[in-house]
N, C-alpha and C positions, 0 to 999 in steps of 0.2 A: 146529148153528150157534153156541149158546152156548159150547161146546167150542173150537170154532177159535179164538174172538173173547179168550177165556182164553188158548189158547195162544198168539196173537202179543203177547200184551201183554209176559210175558218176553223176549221176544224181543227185540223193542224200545227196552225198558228195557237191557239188553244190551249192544247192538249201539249204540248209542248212544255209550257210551263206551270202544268201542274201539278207535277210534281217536285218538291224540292228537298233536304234531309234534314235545314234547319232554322229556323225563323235570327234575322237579326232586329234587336231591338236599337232606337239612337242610341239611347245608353254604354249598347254594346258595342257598338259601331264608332262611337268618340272612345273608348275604353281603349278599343282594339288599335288604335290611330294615336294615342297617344303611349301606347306602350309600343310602337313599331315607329313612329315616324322620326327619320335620321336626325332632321334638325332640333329637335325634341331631346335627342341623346347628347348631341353635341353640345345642346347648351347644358343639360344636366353635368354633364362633363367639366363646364368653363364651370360652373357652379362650386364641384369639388376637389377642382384649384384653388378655386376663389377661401375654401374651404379649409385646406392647405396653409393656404398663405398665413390665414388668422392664427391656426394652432401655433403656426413656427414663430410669429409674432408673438405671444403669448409665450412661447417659451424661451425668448429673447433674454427675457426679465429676469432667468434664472444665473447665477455664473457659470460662466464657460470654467471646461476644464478639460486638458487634454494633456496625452502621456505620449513621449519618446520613448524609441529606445536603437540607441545605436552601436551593433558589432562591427569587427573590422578588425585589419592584420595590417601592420604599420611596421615601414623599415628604413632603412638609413636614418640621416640623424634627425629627429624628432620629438618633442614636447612627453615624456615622460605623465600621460594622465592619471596614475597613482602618487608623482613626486611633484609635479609640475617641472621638472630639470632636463633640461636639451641635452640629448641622449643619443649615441649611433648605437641604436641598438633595435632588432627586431621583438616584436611581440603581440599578440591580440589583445582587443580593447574592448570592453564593453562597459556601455553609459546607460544611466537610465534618467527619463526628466519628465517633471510633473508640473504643468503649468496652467494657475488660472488667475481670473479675471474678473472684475465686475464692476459696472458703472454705476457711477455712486450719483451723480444729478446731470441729465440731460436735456434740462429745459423741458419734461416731461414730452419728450419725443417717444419713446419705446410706448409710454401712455397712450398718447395720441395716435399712434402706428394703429395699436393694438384696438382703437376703436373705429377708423377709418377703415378695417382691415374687415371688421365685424358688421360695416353698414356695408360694404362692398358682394359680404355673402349674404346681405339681404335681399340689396339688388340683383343681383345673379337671381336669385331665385323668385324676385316677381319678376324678369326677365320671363324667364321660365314660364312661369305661370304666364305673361301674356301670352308667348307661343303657344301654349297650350288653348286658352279662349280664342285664337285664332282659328286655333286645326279644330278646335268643337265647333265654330262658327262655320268654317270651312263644310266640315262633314256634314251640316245640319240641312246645310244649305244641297248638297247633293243627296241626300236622305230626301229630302221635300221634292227634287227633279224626278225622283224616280217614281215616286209618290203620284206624281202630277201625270207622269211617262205613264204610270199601270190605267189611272183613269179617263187616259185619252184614248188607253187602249179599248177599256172597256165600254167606252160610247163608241166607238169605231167598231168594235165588233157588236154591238146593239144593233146598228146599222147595218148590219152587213145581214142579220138575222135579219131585220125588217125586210131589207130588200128581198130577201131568198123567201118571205113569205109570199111578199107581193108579185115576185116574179111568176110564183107556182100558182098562187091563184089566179091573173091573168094566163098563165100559158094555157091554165085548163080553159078558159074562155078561148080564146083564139083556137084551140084546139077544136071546140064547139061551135065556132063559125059565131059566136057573139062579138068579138071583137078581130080586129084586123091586124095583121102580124106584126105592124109598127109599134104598136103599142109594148110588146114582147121584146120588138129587140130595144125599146126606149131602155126598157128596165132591165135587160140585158147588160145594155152599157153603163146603168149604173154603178150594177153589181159589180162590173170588171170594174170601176172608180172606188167603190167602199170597200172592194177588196183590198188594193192600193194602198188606201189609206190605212188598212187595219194593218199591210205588212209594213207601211214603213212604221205604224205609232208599235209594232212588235219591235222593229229594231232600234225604234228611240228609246225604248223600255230597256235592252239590253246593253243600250251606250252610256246608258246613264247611270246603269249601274257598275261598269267599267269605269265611271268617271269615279263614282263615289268606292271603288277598292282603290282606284289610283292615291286618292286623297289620302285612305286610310294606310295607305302603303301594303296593302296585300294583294299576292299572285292572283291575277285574273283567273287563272286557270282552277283555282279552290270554286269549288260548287257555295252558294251562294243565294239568300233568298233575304230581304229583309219583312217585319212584320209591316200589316197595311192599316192602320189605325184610320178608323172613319176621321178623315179631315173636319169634319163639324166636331168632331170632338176633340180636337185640340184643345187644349184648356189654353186662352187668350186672356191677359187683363184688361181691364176695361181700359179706352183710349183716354177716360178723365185718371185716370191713374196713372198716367203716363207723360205727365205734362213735361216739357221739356227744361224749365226751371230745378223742377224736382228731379227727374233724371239727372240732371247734371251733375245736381249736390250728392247723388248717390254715388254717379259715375267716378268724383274727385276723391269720394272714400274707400271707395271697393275695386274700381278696376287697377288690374297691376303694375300697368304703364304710369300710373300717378305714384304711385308709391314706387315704384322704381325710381322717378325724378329725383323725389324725396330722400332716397336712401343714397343715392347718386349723390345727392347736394352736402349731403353730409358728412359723407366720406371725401368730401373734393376740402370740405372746411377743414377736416381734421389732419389731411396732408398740408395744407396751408401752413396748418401751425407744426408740423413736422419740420417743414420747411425752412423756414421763419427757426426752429430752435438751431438748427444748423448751424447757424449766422451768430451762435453765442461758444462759449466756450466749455469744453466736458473733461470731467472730471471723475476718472477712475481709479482702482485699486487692483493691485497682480498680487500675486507670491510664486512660489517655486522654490521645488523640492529636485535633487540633483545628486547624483554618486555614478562614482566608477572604478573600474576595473583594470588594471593590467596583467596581463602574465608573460611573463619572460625565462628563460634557461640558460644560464651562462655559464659555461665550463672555469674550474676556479683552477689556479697552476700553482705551487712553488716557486718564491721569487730569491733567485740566487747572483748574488751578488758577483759583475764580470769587472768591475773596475772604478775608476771617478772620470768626472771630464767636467771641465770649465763651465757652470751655470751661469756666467753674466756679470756675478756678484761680488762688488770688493771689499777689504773691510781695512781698517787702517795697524800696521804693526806696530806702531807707539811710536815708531822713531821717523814720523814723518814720510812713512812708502804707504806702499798697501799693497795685500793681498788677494789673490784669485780665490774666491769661494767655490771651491770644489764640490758638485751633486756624485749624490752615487748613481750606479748604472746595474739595471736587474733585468734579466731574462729568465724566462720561462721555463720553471723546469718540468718535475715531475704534475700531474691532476692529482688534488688533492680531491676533489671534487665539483659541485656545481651552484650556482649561487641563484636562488629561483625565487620569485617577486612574494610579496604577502601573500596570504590568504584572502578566498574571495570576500568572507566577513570580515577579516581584517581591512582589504580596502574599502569596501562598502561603508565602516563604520568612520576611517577617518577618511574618506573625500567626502562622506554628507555634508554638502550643503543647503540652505535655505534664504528667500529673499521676500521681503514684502517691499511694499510701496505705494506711490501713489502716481497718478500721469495728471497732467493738465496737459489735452490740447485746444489750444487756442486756433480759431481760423483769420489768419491775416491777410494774405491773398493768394486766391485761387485761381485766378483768370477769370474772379468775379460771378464763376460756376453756382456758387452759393446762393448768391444774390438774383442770377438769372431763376432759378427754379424757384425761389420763391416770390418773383415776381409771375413766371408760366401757371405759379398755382394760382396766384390771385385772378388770373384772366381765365384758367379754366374755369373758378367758382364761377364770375360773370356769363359764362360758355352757357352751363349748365343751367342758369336762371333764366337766359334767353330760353331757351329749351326748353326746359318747363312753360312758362307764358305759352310757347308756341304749340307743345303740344295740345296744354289747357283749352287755346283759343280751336284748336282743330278739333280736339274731341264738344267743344261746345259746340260748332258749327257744324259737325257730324251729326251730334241728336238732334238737331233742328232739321237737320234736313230728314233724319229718318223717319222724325213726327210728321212730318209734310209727306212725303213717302209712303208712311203710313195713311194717310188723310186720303190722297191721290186715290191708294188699294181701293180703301175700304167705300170711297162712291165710285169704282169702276167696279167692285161687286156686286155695290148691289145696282147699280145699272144693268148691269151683265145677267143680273137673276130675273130681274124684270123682262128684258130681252129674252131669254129664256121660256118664262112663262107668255110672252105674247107670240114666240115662233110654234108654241108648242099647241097655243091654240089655233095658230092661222093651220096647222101640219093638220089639226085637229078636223077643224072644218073642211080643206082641201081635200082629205083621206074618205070623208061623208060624199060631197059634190062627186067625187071621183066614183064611188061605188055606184052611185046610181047616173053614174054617166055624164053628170053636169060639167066635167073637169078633165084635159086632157094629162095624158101619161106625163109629159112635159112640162105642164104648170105642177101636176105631182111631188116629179122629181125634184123643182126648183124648192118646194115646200120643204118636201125632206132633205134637202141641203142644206136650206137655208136655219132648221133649227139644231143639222149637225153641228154648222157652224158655231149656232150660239152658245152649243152646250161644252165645245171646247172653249171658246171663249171662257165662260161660266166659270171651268172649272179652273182654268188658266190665272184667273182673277181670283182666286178664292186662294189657291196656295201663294200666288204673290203677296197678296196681303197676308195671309198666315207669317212668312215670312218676313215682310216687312215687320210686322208688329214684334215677331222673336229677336227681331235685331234692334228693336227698340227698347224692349225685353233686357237684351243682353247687356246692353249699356247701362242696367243697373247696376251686373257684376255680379249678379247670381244665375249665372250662366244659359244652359239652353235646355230646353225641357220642351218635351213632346208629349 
């Protein structure tokens, strides 16, 4: 019974995963990861600000021009806007004003804006693109775990068959009185060990492809299978083609982070000189175009004459006096009717006015505002040159070490194959000894461990270097390829 309960557990484990609804390719796997992954969006985002920023720079250059217009009801005494004359009198108003502008020499600032503005969305976008060879690097690199996860599993379940052969052809011996029951449960106990082994390298298989949707930013819960491309056939360049001299010079032209530096550096020089024109004097030109409106309604009366009274004024009567200069005095008789402001084209046509000109502003002092930011930009140029250098010197000390790295793989493979082919022959002859008796259940079992072992190793060794070498690969800057 114990027997059976062993044998369907491979089975299980198996049959499990084989079926699935749709193969992923890397291709599609980096595809799916860079069209899903947050930080991805976000900078494509900072990109088409960056984006933004340039057009409205560019459209700096053009003159401004912008239109008022102001209604309103005005009363007590008041500025008359069809007469200009100080007035108690109620009435509505309306203006209209057209005003623009344009800078005629800026020490070529709005220039220099508009190209600093224009490397800035360069940069953004080899930004971008590095993220992007990160999250391909990233995913390539869990793409090959699972890779590595399927063919642990698949020598672990080798094993596991082996064992369930050897157990059944001993149990019939011992069954038959040729051999003694230790031997049975030897390999009994094995079997519960390679079983072990077969479930967790089943659950390594599954975590690591949990690692690799993580990466990609997709629901675990989506059904899921990637394609399993024989590892020998990765297509690898040769490690003399790979020298790290040569890489390097690649890496300075093609990877994104270097020309990001670059594009960075240049938009840092061309605010400099933004800066720097500040600090001179600018020199623009306006006009404006302007008219208004008033309406008003004033009842008009009959002015009837009630008497004189003393005005203030005297004048002389010839003979040395003088007299009181008498005003007249009028009250309000009958409406004759109502006395009501121009017409609206009549005002419109005599309040149009018109202005042109010119401005100089000069900067004299500003709390020396001026003079600080174009000193901040000279020090961010320097900022960024540091930074560069320092990236330069890391991504050179990066491919040295990954060519080493690679060096390291590629004699622990093929150590690791050797190792292979010498446990496979010791398994070989121990498995002969063993049949004809020469060899206990226990030196057996140690044989077949010992080359379980090496063929994980083996295969352990074989995608680190694969990997190794794609990341050596990649620092050419033509990305990741399986």
């Amino acid at each position: 019974m114990f027997f059976k309960k062993l044998l369907i557990i491979p089975l299980v484990l198996i049959s499990s995963g084989a079926y699935c609804q749709e193969k992923w390719s890397l291709q599609r796997c980096v595809q799916y990861a860079m069209d899903n992954n947050i930080s991805i969006k976000q900078s494509t985002l900072q990109g088409d600000l960056s984006t933004i920023t340039y057009k409205q720079s560019k459209l700096s250059q053009i003159p401004t021009a912008n239109f008022s217009n102001s209604d309103g009801y005005r009363f007590g005494k008041s500025q008359n806007p069809s007469t200009g004359v100080l007035e108690n009198q109620n009435y509505f108003t309306i203006g209209f004003n057209l005003q623009t502008s344009v800078e005629i020499f800026n020490w070529f600032a709005k220039k220099n804006t508009i190209l600093a503005n224009e490397w800035s969305v360069q940069a953004a976008r080899a930004g971008t693109e590095k993220l992007k060879d990160d999250i391909a690097l990233l995913v390539a690199n869990s793409y090959l775990q699972v890779l590595l996860a399927r063919e642990q599993q698949k020598i672990a379940d080798i094993q596991v068959k082996q064992s369930i052969t050897q157990l059944g052809l001993v149990r019939k011996q011992v069954d038959a009185g040729a051999l003694p029951e230790l031997n049975a449960v030897e390999l009994e106990a094995q079997l519960a060990n390679d079983s072990a082994n077969l479930i967790s390298a089943t659950g390594n298989v599954a975590q690591s492809k949990f690692v690799l949707q993580q990466n990609m930013n997709m629901d675990p819960a989506n059904e899921f299978e990637i394609e399993e491309p024989p590892v020998d056939k990765i297509p690898i360049e040769p490690i003399g083609a790979l020298q790290p001299p040569d890489v390097y010079a690649l890496a300075l032209a093609n990877l994104p982070q270097q020309r990001m530096n670059d594009f960075n550096m240049k938009a840092a020089q061309k605010n400099s000189l933004v800066a720097k024109a500040a600090l001179n004097p600018t020199i623009s030109a306006f006009g404006g175009l302007s008219t208004n409106y008033g309406y008003f309604r004033t009842p008009n009366y009959e002015q009837v004459l009630k008497g004189y009274a003393p005005s203030g004024l005297v004048v002389s009567d010839g003979s040395g006096g003088f007299l009181d200069v008498q005003r007249p005095l009028f009250t309000n008789g009958g409406k004759k009717g109502y006395i009501t402001s121009d017409p609206l084209g009549t005002q419109f046509s005599n309040n149009f006015g018109q202005s042109v000109g010119i401005s100089i502003s000069v900067p004299i002092f500003n709390g020396w505002q001026g003079k600080a930011n174009y000193e901040r930009s000279k020090i961010n140029i320097r900022t960024l040159e540091y930074q560069k250098v320092l990236d330069n010197q890391t991504l050179k000390q990066n491919i040295y070490q990954a060519y080493n790295a690679a060096m390291v793989a590629l004699e622990k493979f093929t150590s690791s194959k050797k190792a292979v082919e010498s446990a496979q022959q010791s398994y070989d002859f121990a498995t002969k000894r063993y049949n004809v008796g020469m060899l206990g259940t226990l030196e057996l079992v140690t044989n077949q461990n010992n080359l379980f072992r090496a063929k994980l190793q083996y295969v352990s060794n074989q995608f680190d270097y694969v990997f190794k070498m794609k990341v050596l690969e990649f620092y050419k800057g033509q990305g990741i390829k399986l």
